[in-house]
Residue frames as qw, qx, qy, qz and C-alpha x, y, z in Angstrom:
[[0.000, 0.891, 0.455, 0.000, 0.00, 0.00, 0.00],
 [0.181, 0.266, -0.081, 0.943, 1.55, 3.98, -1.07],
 [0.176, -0.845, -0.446, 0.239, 0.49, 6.09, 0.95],
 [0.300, 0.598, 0.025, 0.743, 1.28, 10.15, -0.42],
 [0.310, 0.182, -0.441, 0.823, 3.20, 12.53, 1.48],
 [0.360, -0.445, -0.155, -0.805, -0.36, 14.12, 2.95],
 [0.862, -0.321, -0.374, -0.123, -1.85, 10.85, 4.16],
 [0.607, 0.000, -0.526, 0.595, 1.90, 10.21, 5.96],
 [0.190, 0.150, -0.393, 0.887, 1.88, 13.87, 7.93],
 [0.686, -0.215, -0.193, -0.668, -1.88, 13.32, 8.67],
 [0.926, -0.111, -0.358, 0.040, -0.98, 9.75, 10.42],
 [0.483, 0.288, -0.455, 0.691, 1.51, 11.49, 12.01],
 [0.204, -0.378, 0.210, -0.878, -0.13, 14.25, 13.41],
 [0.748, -0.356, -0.252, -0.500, -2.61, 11.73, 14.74],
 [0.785, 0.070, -0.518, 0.332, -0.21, 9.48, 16.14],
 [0.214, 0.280, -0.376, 0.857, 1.00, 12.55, 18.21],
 [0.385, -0.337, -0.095, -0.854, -1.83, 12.99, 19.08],
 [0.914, -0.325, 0.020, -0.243, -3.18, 9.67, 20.27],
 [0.161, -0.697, 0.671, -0.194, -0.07, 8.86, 20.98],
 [0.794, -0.200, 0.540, -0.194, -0.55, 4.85, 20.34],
 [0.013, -0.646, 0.664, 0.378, 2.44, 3.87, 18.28],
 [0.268, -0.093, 0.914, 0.291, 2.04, 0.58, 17.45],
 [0.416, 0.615, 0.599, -0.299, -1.44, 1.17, 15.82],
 [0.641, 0.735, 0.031, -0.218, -0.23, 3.43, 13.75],
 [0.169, -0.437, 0.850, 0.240, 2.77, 1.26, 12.75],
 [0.542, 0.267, 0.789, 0.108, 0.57, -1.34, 11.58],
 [0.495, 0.773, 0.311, -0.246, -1.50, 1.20, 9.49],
 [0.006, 0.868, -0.355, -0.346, 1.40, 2.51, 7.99],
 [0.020, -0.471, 0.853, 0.224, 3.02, -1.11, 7.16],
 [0.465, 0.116, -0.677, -0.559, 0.23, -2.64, 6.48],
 [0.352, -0.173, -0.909, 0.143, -0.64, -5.12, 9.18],
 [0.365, 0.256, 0.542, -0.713, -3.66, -3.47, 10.02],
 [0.622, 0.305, -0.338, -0.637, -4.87, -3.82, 6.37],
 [0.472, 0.163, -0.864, -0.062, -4.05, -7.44, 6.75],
 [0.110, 0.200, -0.907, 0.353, -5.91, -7.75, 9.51],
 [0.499, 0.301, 0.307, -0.753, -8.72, -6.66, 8.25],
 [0.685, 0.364, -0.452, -0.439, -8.51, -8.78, 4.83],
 [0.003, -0.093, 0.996, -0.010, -7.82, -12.17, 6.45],
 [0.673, -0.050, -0.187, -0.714, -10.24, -14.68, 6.10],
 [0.055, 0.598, 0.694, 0.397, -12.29, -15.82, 6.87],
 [0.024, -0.793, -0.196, -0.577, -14.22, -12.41, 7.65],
 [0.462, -0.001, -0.674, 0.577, -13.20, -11.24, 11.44],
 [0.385, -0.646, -0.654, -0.085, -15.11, -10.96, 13.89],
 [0.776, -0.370, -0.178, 0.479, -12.73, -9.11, 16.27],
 [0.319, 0.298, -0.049, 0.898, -11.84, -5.73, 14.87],
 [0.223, -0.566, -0.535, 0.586, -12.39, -2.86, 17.15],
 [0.005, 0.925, 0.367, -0.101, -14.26, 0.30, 16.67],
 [0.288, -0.786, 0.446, 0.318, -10.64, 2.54, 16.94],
 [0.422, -0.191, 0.658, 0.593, -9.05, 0.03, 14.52],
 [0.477, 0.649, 0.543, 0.235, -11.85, 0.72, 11.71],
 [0.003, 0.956, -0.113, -0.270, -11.54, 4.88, 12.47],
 [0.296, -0.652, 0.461, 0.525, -7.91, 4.44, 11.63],
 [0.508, 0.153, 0.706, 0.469, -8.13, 2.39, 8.82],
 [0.253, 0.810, 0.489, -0.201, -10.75, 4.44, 7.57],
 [0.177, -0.917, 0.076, 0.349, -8.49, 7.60, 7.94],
 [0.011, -0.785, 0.187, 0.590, -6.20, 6.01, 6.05],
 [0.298, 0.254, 0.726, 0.565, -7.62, 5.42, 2.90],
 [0.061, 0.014, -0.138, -0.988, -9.04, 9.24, 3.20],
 [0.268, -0.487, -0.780, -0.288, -12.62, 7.96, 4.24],
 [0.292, -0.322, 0.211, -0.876, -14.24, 10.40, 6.76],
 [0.248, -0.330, -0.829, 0.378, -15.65, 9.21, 10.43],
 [0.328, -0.405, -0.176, -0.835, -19.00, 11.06, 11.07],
 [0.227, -0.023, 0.725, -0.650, -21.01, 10.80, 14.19],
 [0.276, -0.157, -0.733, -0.601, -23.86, 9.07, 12.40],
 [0.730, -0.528, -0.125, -0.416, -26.94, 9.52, 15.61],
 [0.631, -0.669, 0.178, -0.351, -26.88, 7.98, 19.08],
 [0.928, -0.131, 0.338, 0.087, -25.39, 4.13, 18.53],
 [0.848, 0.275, 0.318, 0.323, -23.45, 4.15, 15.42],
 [0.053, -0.683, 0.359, 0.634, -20.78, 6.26, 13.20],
 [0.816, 0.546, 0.185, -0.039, -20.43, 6.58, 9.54],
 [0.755, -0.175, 0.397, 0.491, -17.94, 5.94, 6.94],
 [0.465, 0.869, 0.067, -0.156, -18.06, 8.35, 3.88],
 [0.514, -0.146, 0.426, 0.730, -15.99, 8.31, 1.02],
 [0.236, 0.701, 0.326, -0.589, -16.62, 11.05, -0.37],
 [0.373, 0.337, -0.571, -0.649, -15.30, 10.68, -4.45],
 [0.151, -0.262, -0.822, -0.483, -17.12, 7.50, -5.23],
 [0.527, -0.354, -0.161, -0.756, -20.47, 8.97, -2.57],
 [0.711, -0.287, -0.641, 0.023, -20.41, 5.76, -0.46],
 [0.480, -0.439, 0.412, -0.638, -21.83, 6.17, 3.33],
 [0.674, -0.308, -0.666, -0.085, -21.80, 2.80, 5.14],
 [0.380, -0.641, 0.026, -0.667, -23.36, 2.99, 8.45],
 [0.665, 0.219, -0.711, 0.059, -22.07, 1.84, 11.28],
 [0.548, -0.693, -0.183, -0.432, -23.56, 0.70, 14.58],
 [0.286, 0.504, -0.592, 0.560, -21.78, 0.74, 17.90],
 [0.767, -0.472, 0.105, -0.421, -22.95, -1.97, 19.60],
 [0.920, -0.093, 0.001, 0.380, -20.37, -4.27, 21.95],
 [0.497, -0.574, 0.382, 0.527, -16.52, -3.66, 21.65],
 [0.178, -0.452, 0.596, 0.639, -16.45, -4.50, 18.07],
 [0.461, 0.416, -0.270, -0.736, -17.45, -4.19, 14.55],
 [0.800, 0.138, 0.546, -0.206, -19.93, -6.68, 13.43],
 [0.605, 0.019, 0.676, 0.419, -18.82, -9.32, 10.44],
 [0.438, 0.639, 0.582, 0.249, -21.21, -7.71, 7.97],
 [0.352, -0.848, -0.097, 0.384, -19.55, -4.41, 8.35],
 [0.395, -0.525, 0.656, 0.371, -16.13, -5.33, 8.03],
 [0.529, 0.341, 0.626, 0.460, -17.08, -7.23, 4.36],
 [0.342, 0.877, 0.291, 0.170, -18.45, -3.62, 3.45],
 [0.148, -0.925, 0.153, 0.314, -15.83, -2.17, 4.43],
 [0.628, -0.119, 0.661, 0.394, -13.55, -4.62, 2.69],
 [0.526, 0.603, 0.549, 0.243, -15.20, -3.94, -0.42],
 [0.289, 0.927, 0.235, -0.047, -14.68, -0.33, 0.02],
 [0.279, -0.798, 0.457, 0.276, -11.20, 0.15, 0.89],
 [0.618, 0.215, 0.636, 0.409, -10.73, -2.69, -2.56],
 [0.350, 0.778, 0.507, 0.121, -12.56, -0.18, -4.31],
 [0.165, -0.929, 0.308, 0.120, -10.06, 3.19, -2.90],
 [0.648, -0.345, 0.518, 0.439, -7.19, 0.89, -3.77],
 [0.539, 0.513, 0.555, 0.373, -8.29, 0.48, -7.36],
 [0.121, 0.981, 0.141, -0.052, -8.79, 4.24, -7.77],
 [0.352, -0.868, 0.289, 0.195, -5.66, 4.85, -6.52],
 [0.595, -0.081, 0.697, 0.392, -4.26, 2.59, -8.95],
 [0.432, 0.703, 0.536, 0.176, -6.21, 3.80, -11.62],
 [0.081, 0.996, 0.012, 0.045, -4.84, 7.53, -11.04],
 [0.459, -0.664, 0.390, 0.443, -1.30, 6.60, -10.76]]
């Protein structure tokens, strides 16, 4: 996964911020993306690991009402909603999200 010079000082600045290093090591080398694409689907990812991932593949975390938060990518228009019930992000989720962050890869291929 490239990540451009924006994304990097944007992962940074968060990092400083939350200050939880090995998280964003993984995001950064990948082994959060892998730990979302293993399979079968996982049950097991947390709320905090989706945000980040999200963040970086330039998706946008909205407060989405009382329970739940949203994803938005905003060039292809996609909103998947997500509810925030338990520690962690239910199975069907985590395939849409799969699908979308396949879909941001491709772009990103496509425009290089």
């Amino acid at each position: 996964m490239r990540f451009t010079e924006n994304q990097l000082d944007e992962w940074w600045h968060i990092c400083y911020h939350l200050w939880d290093e090995r998280r964003c090591r993984d995001v950064l080398t990948g082994e959060a993306e892998a730990e979302i694409q293993r399979k079968p689907i996982p049950n097991d990812i947390t709320f905090d690991e989706v945000e980040r991932l999200a963040n970086a593949y330039g998706c946008k975390v909205l407060a989405g009402g009382k329970h739940s938060k949203k994803i938005v990518d905003v060039p292809s228009g996609t909103v998947i909603p997500i509810p925030m019930h338990g520690k962690h992000v239910q199975e069907a989720y985590i395939k849409e999200l799969k699908d979308l962050f396949a879909e941001i890869e491709n772009r990103r291929k496509e425009d290089e």
